[in-house]
N, C-alpha and C positions, 0 to 999 in steps of 0.2 A: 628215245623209243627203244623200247626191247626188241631185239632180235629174237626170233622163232628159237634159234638152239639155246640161247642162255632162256629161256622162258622154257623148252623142256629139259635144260639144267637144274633150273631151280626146281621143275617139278618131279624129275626124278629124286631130287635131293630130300624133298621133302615126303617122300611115297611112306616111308616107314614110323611108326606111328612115333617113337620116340624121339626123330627127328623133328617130327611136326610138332609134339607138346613142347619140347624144345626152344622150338623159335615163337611159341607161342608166351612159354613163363620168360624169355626175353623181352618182349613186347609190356607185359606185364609188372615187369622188374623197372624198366623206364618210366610209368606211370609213376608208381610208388616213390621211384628216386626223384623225380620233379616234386610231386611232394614232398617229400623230404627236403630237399633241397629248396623250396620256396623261402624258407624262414632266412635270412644271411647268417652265417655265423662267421666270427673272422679266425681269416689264416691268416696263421703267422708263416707257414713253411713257404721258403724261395719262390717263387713260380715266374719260371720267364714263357711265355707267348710269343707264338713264332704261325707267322703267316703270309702266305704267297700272294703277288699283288695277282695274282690273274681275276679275280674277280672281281677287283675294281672300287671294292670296298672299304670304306677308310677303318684301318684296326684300331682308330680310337672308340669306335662305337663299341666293338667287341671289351679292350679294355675296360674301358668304362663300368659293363656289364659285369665285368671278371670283379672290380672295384666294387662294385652295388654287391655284390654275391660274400663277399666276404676278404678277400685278396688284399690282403696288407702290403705282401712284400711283392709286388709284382711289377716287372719288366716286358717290355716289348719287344718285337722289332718285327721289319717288314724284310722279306725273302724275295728279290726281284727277279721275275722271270720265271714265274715258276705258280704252281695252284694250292692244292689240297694236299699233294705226297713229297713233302719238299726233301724227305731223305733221298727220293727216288730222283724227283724233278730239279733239283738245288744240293745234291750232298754238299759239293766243299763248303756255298756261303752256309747250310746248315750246319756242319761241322765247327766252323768259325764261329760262329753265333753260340754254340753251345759252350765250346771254351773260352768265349770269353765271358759268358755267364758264370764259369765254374772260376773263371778267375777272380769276375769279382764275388765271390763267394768267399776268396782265402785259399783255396784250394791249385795245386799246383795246374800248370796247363798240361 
């Protein structure tokens, strides 16, 4: 639930009209990109996925989806203790997690 002052944060933010077409050709940019993005096309570039258990939700479904979308080279892993902002909520296992992705990449840690 919104709070009264972030609901006149948001609304002050948005008072000016450049602001507002702003977050409006945002909204419209997401459309387009879902389209876009409907067809799979495959990657090849690294991609490792990295997600916080707090929501309970098993990241094989996510993977999965990453895999259906195009994702060839792709790695997982689950961030324990932690949600959505895992630099914020988990730095070091995120830290960790990153280097040893770059490690196995070839790349020094």
């Amino acid at each position: 639930m919104l709070t009264n002052e972030i609901r006149n944060d948001w609304t002050r933010a948005y008072q000016r009209p450049e602001a507002l077409k702003a977050g409006f050709d945002w909204y419209r940019a997401l459309e387009r990109a879902a389209q876009r993005n409907a067809r799979p096309v495959r990657i090849d570039t690294p991609i490792l996925y990295l997600r916080g258990d707090a929501s309970g939700r098993d990241i094989d479904d996510y993977v999965e989806g990453l895999r259906k979308a195009g994702a060839a080279n792709l790695g997982s892993r689950l961030i324990s203790g932690s949600g959505e902002f895992l630099p914020v909520e988990a730095p070091a296992p995120t830290c960790e997690a990153l280097r040893a992705f770059r490690a196995e990449l070839g790349h020094a840690a």
